[in-house]
C-alpha positions as CSV (number, residue, x, y, z in Angstrom):
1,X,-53.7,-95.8,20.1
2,X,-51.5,-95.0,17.4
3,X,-54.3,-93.3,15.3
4,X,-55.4,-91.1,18.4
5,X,-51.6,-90.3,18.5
6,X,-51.2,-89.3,14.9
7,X,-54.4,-87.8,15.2
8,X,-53.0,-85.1,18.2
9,X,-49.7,-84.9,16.1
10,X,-51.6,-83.4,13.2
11,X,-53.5,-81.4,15.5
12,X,-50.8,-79.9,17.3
13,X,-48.6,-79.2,13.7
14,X,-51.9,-77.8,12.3
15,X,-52.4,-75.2,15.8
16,X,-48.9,-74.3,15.1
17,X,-48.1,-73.9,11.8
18,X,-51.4,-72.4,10.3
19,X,-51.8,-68.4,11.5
20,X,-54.4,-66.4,10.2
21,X,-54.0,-62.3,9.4
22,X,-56.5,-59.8,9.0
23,X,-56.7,-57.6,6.1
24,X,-54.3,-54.5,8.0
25,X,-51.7,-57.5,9.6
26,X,-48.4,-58.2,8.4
27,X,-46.6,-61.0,9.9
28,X,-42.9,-60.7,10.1
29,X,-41.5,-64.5,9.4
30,X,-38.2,-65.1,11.5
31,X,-36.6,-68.7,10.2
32,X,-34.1,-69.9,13.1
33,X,-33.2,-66.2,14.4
34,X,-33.4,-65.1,10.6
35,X,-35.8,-63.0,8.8
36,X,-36.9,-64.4,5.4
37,X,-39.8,-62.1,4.5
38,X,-43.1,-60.3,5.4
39,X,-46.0,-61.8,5.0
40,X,-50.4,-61.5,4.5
41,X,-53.3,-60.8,5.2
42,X,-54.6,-64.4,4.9
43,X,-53.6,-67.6,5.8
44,X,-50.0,-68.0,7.0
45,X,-48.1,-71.6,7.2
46,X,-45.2,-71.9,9.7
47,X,-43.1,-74.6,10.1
48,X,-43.6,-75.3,13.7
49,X,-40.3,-74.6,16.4
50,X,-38.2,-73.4,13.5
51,X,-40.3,-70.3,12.1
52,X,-41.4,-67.4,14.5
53,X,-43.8,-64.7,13.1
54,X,-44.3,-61.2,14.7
55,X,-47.6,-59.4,13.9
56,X,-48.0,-56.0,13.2
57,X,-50.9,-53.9,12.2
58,X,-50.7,-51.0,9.7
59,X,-53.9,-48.7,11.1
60,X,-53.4,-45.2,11.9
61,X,-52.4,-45.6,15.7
62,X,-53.7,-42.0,17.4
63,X,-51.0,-41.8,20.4
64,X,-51.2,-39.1,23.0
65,X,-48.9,-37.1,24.0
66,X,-48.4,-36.2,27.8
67,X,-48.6,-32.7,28.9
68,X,-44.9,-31.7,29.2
69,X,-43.6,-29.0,31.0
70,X,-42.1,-26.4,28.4
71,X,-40.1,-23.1,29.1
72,X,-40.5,-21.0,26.2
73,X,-38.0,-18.5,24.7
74,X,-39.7,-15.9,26.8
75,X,-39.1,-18.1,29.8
76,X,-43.1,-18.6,30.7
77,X,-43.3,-21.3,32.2
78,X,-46.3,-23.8,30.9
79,X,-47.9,-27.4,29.8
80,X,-48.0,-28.9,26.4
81,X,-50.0,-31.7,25.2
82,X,-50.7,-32.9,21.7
83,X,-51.6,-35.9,19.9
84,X,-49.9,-38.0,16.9
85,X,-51.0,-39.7,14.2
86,X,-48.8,-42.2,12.8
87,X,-48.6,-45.4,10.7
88,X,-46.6,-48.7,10.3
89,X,-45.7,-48.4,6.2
90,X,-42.8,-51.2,6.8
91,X,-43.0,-53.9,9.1
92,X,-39.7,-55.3,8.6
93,X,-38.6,-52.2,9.6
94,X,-40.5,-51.4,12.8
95,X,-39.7,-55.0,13.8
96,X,-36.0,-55.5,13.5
97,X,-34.6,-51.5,13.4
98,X,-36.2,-50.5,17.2
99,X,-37.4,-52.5,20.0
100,X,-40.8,-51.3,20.6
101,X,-41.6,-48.9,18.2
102,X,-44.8,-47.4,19.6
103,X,-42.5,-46.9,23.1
104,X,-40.3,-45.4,21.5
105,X,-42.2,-43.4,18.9
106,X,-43.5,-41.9,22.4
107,X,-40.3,-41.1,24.0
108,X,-39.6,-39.3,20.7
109,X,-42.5,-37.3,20.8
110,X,-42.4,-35.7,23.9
111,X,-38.6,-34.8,23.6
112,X,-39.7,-33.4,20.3
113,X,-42.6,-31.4,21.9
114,X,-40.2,-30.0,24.6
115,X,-37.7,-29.0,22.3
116,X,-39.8,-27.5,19.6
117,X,-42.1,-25.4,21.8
118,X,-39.3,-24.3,24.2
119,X,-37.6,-22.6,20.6
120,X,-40.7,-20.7,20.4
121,X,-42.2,-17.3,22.2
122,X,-45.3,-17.3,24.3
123,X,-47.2,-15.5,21.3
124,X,-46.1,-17.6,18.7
125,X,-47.1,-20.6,20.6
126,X,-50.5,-19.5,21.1
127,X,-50.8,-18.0,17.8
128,X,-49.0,-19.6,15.2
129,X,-49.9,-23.6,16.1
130,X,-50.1,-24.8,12.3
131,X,-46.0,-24.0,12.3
132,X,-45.2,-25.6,15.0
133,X,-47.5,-29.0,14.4
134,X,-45.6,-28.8,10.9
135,X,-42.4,-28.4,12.4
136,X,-43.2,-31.3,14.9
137,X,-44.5,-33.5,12.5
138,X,-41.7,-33.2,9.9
139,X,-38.9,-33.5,12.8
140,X,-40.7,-36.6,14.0
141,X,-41.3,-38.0,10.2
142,X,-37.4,-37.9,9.8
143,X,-36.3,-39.6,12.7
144,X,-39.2,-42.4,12.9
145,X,-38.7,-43.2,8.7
146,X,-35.6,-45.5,9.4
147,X,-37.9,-47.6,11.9
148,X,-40.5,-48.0,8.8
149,X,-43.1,-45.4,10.3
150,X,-44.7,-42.7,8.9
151,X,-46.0,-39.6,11.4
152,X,-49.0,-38.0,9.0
153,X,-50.1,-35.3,11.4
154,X,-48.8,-33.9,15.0
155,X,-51.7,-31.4,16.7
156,X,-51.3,-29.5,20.0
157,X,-54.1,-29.9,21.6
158,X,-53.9,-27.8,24.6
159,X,-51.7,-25.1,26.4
160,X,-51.8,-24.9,30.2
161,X,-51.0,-21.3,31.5
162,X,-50.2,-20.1,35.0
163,X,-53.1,-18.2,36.6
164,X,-50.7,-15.0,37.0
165,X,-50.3,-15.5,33.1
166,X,-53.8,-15.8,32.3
167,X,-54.8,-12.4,34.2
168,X,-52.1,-10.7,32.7
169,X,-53.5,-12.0,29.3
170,X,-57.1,-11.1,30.4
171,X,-55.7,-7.4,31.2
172,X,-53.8,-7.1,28.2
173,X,-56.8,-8.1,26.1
174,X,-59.0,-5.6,28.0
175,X,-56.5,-2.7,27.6
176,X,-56.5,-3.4,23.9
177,X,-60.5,-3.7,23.1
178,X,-60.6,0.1,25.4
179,X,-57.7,1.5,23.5
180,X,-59.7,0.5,19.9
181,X,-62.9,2.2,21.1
182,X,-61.4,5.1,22.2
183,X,-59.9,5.1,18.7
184,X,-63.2,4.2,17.1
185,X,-64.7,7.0,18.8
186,X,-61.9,9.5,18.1
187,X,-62.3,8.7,14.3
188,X,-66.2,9.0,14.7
189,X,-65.7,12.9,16.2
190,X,-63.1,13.5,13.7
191,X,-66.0,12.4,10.5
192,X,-68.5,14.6,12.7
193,X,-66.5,17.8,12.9
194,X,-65.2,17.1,9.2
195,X,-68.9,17.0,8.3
196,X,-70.0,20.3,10.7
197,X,-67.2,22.2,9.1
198,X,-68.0,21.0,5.4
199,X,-72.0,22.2,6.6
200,X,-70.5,25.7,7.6
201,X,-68.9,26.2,4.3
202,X,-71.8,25.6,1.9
203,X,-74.0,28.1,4.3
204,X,-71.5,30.6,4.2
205,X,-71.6,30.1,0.3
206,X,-75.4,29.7,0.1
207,X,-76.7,31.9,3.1
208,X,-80.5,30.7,2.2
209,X,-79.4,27.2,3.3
210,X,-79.7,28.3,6.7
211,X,-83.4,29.7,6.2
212,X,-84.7,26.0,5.1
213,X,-82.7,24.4,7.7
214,X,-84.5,26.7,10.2
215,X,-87.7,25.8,8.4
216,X,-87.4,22.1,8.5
217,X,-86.2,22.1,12.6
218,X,-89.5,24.0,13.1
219,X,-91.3,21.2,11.2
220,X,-89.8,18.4,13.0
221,X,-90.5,20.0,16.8
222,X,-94.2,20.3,15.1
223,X,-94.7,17.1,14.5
224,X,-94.0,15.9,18.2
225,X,-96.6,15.9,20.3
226,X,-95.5,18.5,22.8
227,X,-97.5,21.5,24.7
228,X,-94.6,24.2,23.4
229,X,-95.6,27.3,21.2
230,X,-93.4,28.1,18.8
231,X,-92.9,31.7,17.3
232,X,-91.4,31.9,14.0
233,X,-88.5,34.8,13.6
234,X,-87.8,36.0,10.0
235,X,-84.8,34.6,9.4
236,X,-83.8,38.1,8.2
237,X,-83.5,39.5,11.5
238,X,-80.7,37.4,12.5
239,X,-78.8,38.2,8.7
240,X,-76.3,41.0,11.5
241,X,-75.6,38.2,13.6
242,X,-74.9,35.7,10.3
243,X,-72.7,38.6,9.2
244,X,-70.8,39.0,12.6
245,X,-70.2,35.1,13.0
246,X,-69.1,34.2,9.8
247,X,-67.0,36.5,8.2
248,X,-67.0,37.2,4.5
């Protein structure tokens, strides 16, 4: 009986005292209410009732953000979501300076996103997202390093517009792709009549230039296989008309 005894007592002391950490675990040792020092991955010995141990992992954690509703500068009312990546660099830290940590790493985030976006213009939020996930991250990076965490990257992932907003977006964006082909067309007109009027210059300098151009059009409708009879005109019985249109 006394063997089967010391047998469960050695049992029970090993169960308790002997915890085992994987490689990204830390365990943070507490001695009677006190903490004496981090320790793993490996093996860990407690001594059993007097010595607590916390574990905390070092991954990346990926935590999403909850859409939040934003007004921006502009007052536009909309929904912002993102995502944050974060990790545990001192688990002393992120044990004894903040209750839960990734609760309140949360909390933080959101308030964060609110704040930052609602700083911010409709345009620039759509347009310039790289400043603002910098801005997020960094803001969130500062006030997370006294509880031993490190925020690496902040993304917003998606932007929830009104439907009013959206049309007017659509319209806007419509408006914009007519107004550049209208210029694109204006600019192709302008080359055109640049060209014509370059054209009329060297045939007022080289009047013969007009004879081979009227040579070559007869060739081209020639080629075509058309039923129309064509009657050539010396080109010198149209040199008084030349002379009346363009003058000297």
């Amino acid at each position: 009986m006394f063997y089967i005894l010391a047998v469960a007592l050695i049992v029970f002391f090993l169960a308790s005292a002997i915890r085992i950490l994987r490689e990204y675990e830390r365990g943070v040792i507490f001695r009677l209410g006190r903490v004496i020092k981090t320790k793993g991955p490996g093996v860990i010995i407690l001594i059993p009732v007097v010595d607590k141990m916390v574990k905390v992992s070092l991954r990346l954690v990926v935590m999403d953000v909850p859409s939040q509703d934003v007004i921006t500068r502009d007052n536009v009312s909309v929904k912002v979501n993102a995502v944050v990546y974060f990790r545990v660099m001192d688990s002393t830290k992120a044990v004894i300076e903040v209750e839960n940590f990734l609760f309140a790493t949360s909390q933080l985030a959101q308030t964060t996103l609110r704040s930052v976006c609602g700083q911010v213009e409709l345009d620039d939020l759509l347009s310039e997202r790289d400043k603002i996930n910098t801005q997020l991250q960094n803001i969130l990076d500062k006030h997370t390093d006294p509880w031993g965490i490190k925020v690496t990257t902040v993304e917003v992932k998606h932007i929830d517009l009104p439907q009013e907003m959206q049309r007017s977006m659509a319209k806007q964006a419509e408006a914009e792709r007519e107004r550049r082909a209208k210029v694109i067309n204006a600019e192709g007109e302008y080359q055109a009549a640049t060209k014509l009027a370059q054209a009329a210059e060297i045939i007022h300098i080289h009047p013969e230039a007009l004879q081979l151009r009227y040579l070559q059009t007869l060739r081209e409708i020639s080629s075509e296989n058309n039923s129309t009879t064509l009657f050539p005109i010396p080109i010198d019985l149209l040199s008084p008309f030349i002379r009346n249109r363009i003058p000297e």
